[in-house]
C-alpha positions in Angstrom: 151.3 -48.0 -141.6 153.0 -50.3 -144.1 151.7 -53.2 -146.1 154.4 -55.9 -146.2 155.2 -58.1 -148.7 156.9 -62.0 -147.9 158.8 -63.7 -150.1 160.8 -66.9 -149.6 164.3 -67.1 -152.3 163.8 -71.2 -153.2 167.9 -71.7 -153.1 169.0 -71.0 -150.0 165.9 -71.3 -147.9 166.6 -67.4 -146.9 163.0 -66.0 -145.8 162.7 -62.1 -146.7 160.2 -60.1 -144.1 159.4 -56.2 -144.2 158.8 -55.3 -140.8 160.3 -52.7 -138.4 162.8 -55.1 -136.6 160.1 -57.7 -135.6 161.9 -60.9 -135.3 158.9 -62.7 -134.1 159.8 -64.8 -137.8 162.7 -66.3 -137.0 161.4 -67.2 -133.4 158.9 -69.8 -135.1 162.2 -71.3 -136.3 165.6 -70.0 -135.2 167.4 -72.9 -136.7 167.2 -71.4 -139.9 168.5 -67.8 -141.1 165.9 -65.3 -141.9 166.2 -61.4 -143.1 164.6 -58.4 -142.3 164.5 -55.2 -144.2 163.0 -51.4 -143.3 160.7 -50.4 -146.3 163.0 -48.4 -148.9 163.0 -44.9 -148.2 161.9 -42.8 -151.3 164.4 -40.8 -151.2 167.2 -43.5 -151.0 165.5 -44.7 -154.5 166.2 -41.0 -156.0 169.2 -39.7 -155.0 172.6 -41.6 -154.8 173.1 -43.6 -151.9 176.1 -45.1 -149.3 175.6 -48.7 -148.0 177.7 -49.7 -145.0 177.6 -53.0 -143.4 179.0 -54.7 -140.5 178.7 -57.4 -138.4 178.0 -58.9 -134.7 178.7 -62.0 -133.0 181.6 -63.6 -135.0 183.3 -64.7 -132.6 181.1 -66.5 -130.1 180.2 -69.8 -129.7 176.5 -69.2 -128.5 173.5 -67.9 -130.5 173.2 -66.4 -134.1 175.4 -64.3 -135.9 174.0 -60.8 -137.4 175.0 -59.1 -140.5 173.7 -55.5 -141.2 173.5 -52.8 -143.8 172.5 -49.5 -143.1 172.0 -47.0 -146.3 170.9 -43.2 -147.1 171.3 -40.6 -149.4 175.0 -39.6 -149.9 174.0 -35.7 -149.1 172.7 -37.3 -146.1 175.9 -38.1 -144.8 177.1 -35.1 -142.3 173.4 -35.4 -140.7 174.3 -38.9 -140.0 177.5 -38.1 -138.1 175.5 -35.8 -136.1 173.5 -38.2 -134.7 177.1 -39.6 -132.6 176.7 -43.5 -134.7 180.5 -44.7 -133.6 181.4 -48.4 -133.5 179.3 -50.3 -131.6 181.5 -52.5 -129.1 182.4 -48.3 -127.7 179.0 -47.9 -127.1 176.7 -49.1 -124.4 173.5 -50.6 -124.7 171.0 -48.0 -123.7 172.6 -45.5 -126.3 172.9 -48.0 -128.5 169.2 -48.6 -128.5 168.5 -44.8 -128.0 171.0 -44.6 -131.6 168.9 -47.5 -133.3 165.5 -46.0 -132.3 166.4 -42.2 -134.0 167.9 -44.8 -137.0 164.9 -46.6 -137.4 162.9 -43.5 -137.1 164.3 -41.2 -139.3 162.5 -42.1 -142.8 165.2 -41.1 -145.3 167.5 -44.0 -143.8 166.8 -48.1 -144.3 168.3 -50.8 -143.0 168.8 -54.5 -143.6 169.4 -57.5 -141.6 170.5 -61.6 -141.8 170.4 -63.2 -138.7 172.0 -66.4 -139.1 171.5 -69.3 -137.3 174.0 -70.8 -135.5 172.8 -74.3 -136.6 173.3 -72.9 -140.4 176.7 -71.9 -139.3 177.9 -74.9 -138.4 176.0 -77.5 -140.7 177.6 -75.1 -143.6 180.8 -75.1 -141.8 180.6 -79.0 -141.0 179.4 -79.6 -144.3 181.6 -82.5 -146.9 182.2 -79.0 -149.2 183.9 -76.9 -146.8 182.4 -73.6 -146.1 184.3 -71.2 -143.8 183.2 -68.5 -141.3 185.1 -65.6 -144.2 183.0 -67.2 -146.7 179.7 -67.3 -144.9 180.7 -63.8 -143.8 181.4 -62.7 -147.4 178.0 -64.4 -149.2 176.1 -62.4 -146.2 177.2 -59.2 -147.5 176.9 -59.9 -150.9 173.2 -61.0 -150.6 171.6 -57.5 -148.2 173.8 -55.4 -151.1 172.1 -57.7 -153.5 168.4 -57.3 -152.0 169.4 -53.7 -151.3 169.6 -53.2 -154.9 166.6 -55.1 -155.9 164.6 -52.9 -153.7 165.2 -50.0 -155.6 167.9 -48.5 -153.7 170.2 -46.0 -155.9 173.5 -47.6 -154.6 176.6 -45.4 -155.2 179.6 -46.4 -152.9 179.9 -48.8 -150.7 181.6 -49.3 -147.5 182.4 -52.5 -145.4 184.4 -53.8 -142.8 187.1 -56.0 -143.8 186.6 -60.4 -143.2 189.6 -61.4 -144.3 192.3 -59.7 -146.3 190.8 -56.3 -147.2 192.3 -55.9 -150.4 190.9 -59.3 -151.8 187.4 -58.7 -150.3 187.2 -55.2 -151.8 188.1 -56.9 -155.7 185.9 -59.3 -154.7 182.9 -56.7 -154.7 184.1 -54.1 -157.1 184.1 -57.2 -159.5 180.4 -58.2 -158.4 179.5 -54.2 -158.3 181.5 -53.0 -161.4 179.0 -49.8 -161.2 179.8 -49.1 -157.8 182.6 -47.5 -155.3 183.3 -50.5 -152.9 185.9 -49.3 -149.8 186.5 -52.7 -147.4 188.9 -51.2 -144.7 189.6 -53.0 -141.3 187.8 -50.7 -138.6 185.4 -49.4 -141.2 183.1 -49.1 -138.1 185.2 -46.5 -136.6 185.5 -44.6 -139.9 182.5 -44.2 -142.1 179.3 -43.4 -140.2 177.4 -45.9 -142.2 179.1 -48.9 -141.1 178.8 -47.4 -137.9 175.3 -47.4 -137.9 175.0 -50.8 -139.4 177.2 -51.7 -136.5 174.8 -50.4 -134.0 171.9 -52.2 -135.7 173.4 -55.5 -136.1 174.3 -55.4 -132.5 171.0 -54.4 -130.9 169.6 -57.1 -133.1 171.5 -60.0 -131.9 170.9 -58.8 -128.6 167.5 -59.1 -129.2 168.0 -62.3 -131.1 169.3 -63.0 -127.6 167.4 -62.5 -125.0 164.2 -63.6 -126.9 165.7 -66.8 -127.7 163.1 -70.1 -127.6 164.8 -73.3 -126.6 162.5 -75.4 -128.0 164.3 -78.4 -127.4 164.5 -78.3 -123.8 162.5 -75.6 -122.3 164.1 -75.6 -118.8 167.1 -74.0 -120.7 167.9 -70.5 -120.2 169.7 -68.0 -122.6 170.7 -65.3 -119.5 173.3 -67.3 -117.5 175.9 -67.7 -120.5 178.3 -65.1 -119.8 179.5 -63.4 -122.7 179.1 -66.1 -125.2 182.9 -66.2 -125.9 184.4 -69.4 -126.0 187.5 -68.2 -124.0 184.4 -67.0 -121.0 184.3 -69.6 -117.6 180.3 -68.5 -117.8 180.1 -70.2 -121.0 182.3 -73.5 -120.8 180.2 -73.9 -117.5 176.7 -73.4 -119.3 178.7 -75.4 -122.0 179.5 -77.8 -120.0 175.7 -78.1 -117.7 173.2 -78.2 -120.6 175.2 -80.7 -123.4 172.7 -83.4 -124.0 175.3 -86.8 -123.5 173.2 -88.3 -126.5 171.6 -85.4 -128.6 174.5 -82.9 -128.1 173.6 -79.4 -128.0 170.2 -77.1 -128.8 170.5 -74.5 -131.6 171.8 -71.8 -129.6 174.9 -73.7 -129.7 177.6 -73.6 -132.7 178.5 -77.0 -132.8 181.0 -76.9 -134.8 183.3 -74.3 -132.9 186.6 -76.2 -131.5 185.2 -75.9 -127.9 182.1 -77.4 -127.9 183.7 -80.7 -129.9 185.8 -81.3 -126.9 183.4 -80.8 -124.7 181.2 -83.6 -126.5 184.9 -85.8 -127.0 184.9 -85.9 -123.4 181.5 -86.3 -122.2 179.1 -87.0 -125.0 178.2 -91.1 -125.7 180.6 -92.1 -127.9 178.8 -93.6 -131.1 180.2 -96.7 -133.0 178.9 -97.6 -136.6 179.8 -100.5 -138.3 181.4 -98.7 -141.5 183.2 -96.4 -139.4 185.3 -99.0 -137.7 188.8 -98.4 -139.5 191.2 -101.1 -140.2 193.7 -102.5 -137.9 196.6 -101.9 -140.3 195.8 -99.5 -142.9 197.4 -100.1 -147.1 199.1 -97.6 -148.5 198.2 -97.3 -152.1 201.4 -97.3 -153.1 201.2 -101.1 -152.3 199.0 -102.0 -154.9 201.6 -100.5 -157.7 204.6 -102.7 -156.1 206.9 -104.9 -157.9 205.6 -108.5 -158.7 207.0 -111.5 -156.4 207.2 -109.5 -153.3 205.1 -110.6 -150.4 202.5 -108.0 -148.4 202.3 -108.3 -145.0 198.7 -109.6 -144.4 195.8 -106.9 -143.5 193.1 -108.0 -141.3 190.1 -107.6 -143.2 187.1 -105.0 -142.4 184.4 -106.5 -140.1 181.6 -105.4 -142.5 183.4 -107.8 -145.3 184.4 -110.5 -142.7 180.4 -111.0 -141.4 179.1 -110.9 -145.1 181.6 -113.6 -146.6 183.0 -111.3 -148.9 186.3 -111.3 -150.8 188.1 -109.7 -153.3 187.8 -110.4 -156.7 191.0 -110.6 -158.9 189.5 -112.5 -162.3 186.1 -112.3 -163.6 
């Protein structure tokens, strides 16, 4: 038995919970991104350690996105591959959880976790600073090496599957991790049992993520009849399609922001009108206001907000 600390990191509203894969936390609110973490293995605090980490659900435009890193001692390593970790999308599920449970059990290995919300993907990705999917991706694995490292663990190398250009991302962490050997490699989950395994854990997460989802904005809503999630799946433009709210949009489950779902709600949704939204009938370049003296502008009709108020333009004070 293990007593579990909580702590909350002020900044980004990330919530930090030591538990063995209980995601009971993020169910109270799974609009918001939480992380889990295995205790630290003694050992892993000792000796020098590989971190791998990997991803699941990128691409889909239902429910959370799960980043994972998987550590252990270095000497470690050929045990590891015994255990058959491989990427996880070869895998299916039952030995995927069978692979997670000898993972989670084995006490010289720990593991950490972000699920991340897809209502914090798309806010961030909506946002008036843009924030892309790489970036998001990126910041994800920079914070579980991060708290990896603040719990102790005696980080040595580093291995992660490329977002991005690979080359980039890896200076990109070797310059964050000067004291460590960072390898970012596209199919890094196929080549370093580490990733691997944090492939296998992210994936059984957000599958669990998944199936355990709340909809607590309209509980007649159901999480099983989706399809595969991907945008490009006739399941999901149907489900999609079915459960878009014509005034309130989408629940949480949804990333709102993904190209499909803003058609869908271009097309069906109630189409909103605000008074400083209305755009002008003829819009001014600003070049015209630098034009030569003498030289009549075609008249602009005027924006309604001004029109209503009696306001115009002041040229002398």
């Amino acid at each position: 038995q293990h007593n579990f600390s909580r702590y909350r990191i002020i900044d980004d509203n990330r919530h930090f919970i030591y538990c063995k894969m209980e995601i009971s936390e993020f169910e109270l609110d799974n609009s918001k991104s939480c992380v889990l973490t295995s205790p630290t293995p003694v050992e892993t605090q000792k000796e020098p350690c590989c971190l791998g980490i990997d991803e699941a659900g990128r691409g889909p435009v239902l429910g959370a996105m799960v980043y994972s890193a998987c550590y252990y001692p270095i000497s470690n390593s050929d045990k590891i591959k015994e255990l058959g970790v491989a990427d996880s999308k070869v895998l299916t599920e039952e030995i995927r959880d069978e692979l997670f449970q000898k993972l989670n059990s084995d006490r010289s290995i720990g593991w950490l976790v972000e699920i991340i919300s897809p209502n914090d993907i798309s806010t961030k990705m909506l946002a008036r600073t843009k924030y892309s999917l790489n970036a998001l991706s990126h910041d994800a694995a920079i914070n579980l090496i991060r708290q990896a490292i603040k719990n102790g663990v005696n980080l040595k190398e580093i291995y992660v599957d490329t977002v991005g250009v690979a080359e980039n991302y890896q200076n990109k962490l070797s310059e964050l991790f000067p004291n460590i050997t960072v390898k970012v490699t596209p199919k890094a989950d196929a080549l370093f049992p580490c990733v691997s395994a944090a492939s296998i854990i992210a994936k059984v997460t957000r599958d669990k993520v998944l199936s355990n989802w709340k909809f607590k904005e309209n509980k007649s809503l159901n999480s099983s009849d989706y399809g595969c999630g991907y945008p490009s799946d006739p399941a999901t433009q149907k489900w999609l399609t079915s459960n878009l709210d014509k005034i309130f949009g989408y629940p949480h489950f949804v990333r709102f922001s993904w190209s499909t779902c803003q058609k869908i709600l271009e097309e069906s949704a109630v189409r909103v009108r605000w008074d400083d939204d209305e755009e002008y009938d003829n819009t001014v370049s600003l070049l015209s206001y630098f034009s030569k003296k003498g030289i009549t502008q075609k008249a602009v009709k005027r924006h309604n907000f001004l029109e209503s108020r009696k306001l115009k333009q002041v040229t002398k004070l």
